[in-house]
C-alpha positions, 0 to 999 in steps of 0.5 A, spaced: 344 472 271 349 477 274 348 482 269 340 482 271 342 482 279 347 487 279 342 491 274 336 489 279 341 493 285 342 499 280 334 500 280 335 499 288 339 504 288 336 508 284 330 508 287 333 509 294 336 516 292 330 519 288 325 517 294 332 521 299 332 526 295 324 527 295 325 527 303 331 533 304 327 536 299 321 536 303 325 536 309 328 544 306 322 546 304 319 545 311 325 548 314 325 555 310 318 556 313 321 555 320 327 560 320 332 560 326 335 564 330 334 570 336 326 573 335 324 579 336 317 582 336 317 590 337 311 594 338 309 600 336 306 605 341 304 613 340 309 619 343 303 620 348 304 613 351 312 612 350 313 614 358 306 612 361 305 605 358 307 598 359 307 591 356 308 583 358 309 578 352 308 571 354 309 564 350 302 561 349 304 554 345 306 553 338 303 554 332 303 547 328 303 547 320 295 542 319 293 551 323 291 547 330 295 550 336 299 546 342 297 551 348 302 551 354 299 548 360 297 555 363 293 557 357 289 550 356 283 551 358 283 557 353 276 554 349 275 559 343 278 558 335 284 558 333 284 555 327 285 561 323 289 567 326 288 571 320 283 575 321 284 582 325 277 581 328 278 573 329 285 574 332 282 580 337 277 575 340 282 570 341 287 575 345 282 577 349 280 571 351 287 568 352 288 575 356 284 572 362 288 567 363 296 570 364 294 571 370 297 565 372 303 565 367 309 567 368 311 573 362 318 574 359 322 579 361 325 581 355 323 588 354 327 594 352 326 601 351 327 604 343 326 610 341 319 610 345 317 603 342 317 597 346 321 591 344 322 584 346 329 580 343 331 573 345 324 570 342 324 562 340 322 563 333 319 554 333 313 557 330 311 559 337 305 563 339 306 570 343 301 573 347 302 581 348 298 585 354 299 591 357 301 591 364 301 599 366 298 606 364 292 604 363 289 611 364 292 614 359 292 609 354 288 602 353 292 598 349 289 592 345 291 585 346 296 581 341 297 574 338 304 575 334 308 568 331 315 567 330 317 566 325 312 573 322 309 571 317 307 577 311 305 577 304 313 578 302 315 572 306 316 570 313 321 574 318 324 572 325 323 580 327 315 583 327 313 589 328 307 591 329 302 598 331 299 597 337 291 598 336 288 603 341 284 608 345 286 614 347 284 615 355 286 622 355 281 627 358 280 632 351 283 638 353 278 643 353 278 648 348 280 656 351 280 663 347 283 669 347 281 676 347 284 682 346 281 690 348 283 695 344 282 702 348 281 708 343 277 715 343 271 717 339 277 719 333 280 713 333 286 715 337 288 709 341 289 711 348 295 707 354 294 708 362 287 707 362 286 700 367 281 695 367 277 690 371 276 683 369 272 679 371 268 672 369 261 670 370 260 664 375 254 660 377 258 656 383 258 661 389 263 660 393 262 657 400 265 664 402 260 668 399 255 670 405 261 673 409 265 676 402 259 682 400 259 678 394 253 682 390 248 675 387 245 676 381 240 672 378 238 670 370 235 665 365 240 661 368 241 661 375 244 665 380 251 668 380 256 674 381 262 676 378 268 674 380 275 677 379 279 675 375 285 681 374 283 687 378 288 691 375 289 691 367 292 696 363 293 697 356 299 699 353 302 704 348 298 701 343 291 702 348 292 694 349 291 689 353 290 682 352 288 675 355 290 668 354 288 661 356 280 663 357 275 657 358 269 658 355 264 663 358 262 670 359 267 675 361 267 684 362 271 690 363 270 695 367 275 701 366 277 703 373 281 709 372 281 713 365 287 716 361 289 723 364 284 728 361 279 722 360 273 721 364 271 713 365 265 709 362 261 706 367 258 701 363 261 695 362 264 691 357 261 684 357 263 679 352 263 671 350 268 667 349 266 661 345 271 660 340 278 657 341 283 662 339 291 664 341 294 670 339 302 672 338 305 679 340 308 681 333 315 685 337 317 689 330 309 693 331 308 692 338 300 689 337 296 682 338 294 678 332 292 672 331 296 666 331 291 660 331 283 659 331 278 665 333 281 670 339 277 675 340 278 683 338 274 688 342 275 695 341 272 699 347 271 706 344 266 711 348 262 717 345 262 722 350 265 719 356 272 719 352 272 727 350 277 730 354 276 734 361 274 742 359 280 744 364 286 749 364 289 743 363 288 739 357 291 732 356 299 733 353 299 739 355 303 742 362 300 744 368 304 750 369 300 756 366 304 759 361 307 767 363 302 772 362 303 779 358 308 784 360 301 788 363 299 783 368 303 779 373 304 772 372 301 767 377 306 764 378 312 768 379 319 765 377 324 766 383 330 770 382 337 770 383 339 772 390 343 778 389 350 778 393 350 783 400 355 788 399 361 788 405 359 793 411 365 800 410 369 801 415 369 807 419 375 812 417 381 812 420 384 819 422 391 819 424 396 824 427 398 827 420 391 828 419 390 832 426 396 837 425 393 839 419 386 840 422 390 845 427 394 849 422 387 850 417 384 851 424 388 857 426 389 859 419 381 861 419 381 864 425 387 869 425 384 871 418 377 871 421 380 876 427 385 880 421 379 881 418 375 884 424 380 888 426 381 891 419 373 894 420 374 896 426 379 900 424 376 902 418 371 905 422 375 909 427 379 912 422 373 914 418 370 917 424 377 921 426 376 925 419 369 926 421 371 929 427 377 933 423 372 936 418 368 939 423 
C-alpha cells in the first residue's frame, strides 16, 4: 500500500515538474520577443534637411501579441486599422490618421543631433507603439509620419534600436538652370585680338517702372515689347581676345563692341545670341583660355570682314608713332634736340703795367731819333751834292 502511494506522489510530482517547465518555457520564449532595456529609435534624414527639419516622437499605446493595439487616452478615438502594421501603405495611413490626434499629447523630448540624423534614446521598449512627426522645416522638406515598435522588429530578428530612412518630399524651389558664354575677339586672319571692349546687355520684356523717364529705347517682336537692358557696360577681352560670363538665366543676350583694338575699326552690328542650355566654364591658368567644365556654355567667335582690317595710316597697329628719320637729302620732321653746347668764359681785358710802359717809351724814342738820323742824312746828302755842283761850275 505505501509502495503505491508513494508511487502515486512520485507521478504528481512528475506531473508537476513537466507542466512548470512547460510554463518557463513559455514564459522565456515570450520574453526573447520582448527584450529589455533603453530603446532607441533613429531617423534618417537627407543632408539638405539636417539644419532645417525637426521631429517629435510621441507614445501611442502598446502593441499587444493576438496583433491589436492598447492606444493611449490621447490617441483613443483613432477609429482606422491597426491590425496588421506591415504594410508600408497600410502603416502610412494609420500615421497620418493618428497624426491628427497629437495635438493633444504630450511628445517626448528625447532628441538629439548625430551626424545630421535625429535620434531618440531612452525609449521604453514593452512592445510599445511610437508616432514620429515633423515639428519644423517644413518648407524645405515634408517629411511622412511614422509608426515605429520597440522592441523593432526586422527579418533577422528584433532589436531594441530602430533605424529608419525617413520618406519624404523635396520642397525646394528647383534651381533654375544658368549658362555661360564665352566670346572670343579675332580678325578676318584668325589673329585674336585683346583691348577691344564690349557692351552686355539682356533682352527684358518687363519695362521697368522708370521706363517713360529713363530714354529707355522700346521695341516690339512676336513676343511683346522690350528693350535692352545693361548687363555689363564695359567688358574687355583679354590677351587671349576673351571675354567670359557665368551664372546666365536662360534668355537672349548681345554684344555691342564699343571701342576697337588700336588700329581696328568697330562692328556696328551686334552680336545676338541665346542662352538655352546649362553650362559652366573654368579658366585653364597653364593656357590662359576658357573651357568647358559641365554642361553646354556657349563659345562665340566675334570675327568682322572688313570692319576688322587695320586702319590705312602712317600708323598701323604695333608700330611707333614716331616717324622714322628721313635720308640724310631731306630733313626729318621731327628734329632731335641736341646737346647744348657750354658758353665759353668772357677774356679778360690785358693788364699793361709800368715795365710795359717803359718799354713802349724807349722803342718810341728809339724809332723817332732814327727817324730824324735818317732826315738828317738826306738833307745833308742833298747839300753836299749841291756844293760839287756849285764848285764844278
Amino acid at each position: 500500500m505505501k509502495k503505491k502511494l508513494s508511487g502515486r506522489i512520485f507521478a504528481v510530482l512528475m506531473m508537476l515538474c513537466v507542466l512548470c517547465s512547460s510554463s518557463l518555457m513559455v514564459a522565456y520564449a515570450e520574453g526573447d520577443d520582448k527584450p529589455s532595456g533603453d530603446g532607441t529609435v533613429q531617423i534618417n534624414l537627407p543632408d539638405f534637411a539636417d539644419l532645417t527639419a525637426s521631429l517629435a516622437i510621441y507614445e501611442a499605446g502598446n502593441y499587444n501579441y493576438d496583433g491589436t493595439v492598447t492606444l493611449k487616452d490621447e490617441f483613443s478615438s483613432f477609429d482606422g486599422d491597426l491590425t496588421d502594421l506591415s504594410e508600408a501603405s497600410k502603416t502610412l495611413e494609420a500615421a497620418k490618421a493618428l497624426s491628427k490626434l497629437a495635438a493633444s499629447a504630450e511628445s517626448i523630448d528625447s532628441e538629439t543631433a548625430f551626424e545630421g540624423d535625429v535620434v531618440f534614446s531612452s525609449l521604453p521598449t514593452d512592445n510599445t507603439l511610437f508616432l514620429v512627426l515633423q515639428t519644423a522645416g517644413e518648407d524645405i522638406i515634408e517629411i511622412s509620419p511614422m509608426l515605429v515598435i520597440l522592441p523593432y522588429r526586422t527579418e533577422t530578428g528584433s532589436s531594441v534600436s530602430a533605424v529608419i530612412d525617413a520618406k519624404y518630399e523635396d520642397k525646394r524651389i528647383p534651381e533654375e538652370p544658368k549658362g555661360a558664354v564665352v566670346l572670343i575677339k579675332k580678325d578676318k586672319d584668325g589673329k585674336v585680338l585683346s583691348g577691344a571692349h564690349f557692351k552686355f546687355e539682356v533682352k527684358n520684356y518687363v519695362m521697368p517702372n522708370y521706363a517713360e523717364n529713363a530714354n529707355i529705347e522700346v521695341l516690339s517682336d512676336e513676343k511683346g515689347d522690350y528693350y535692352w537692358d545693361v548687363v555689363s557696360s564695359d567688358l574687355v577681352t583679354d590677351v587671349k581676345g576673351q571675354i567670359a560670363a557665368e551664372n546666365l538665366p536662360f534668355g537672349t543676350y548681345r554684344f555691342t563692341e564699343t571701342k576697337a583694338p588700336e588700329g581696328y575699326r568697330i562692328k556696328e552690328e551686334p552680336k545676338v545670341f541665346d542662352i538655352d542650355t546649362a553650362g559652366k566654364i573654368e579658366l585653364k591658368e597653364d593656357i590662359g583660355e576658357y573651357v568647358v567644365k559641365e554642361g553646354t556654355p556657349l563659345f562665340l567667335v566675334f570675327i568682322n570682314d572688313m570692319g576688322d582690317t587695320p586702319v590705312e595710316s602712317s600708323n598701323p597697329p604695333h608700330e611707333s608713332k614716331i616717324s622714322k628719320p628721313s635720308t640724310p637729302s631731306t630733313p626729318s620732321t621731327i628734329s632731335v634736340p641736341s646737346t647744348p653746347s657750354t658758353p665759353s668764359e668772357p677774356s679778360n681785358p690785358p693788364i699793361i703795367t709800368g715795365e710795359d710802359i717803359a718799354k713802349f717809351i724807349i722803342i718810341g724814342v728809339v724809332v723817332g731819333v732814327s727817324l730824324i738820323a735818317v732826315v738828317l742824312l738826306v738833307v745833308l746828302g742833298k747839300k753836299k751834292k749841291t756844293d760839287i755842283d756849285d764848285d764844278d761850275e
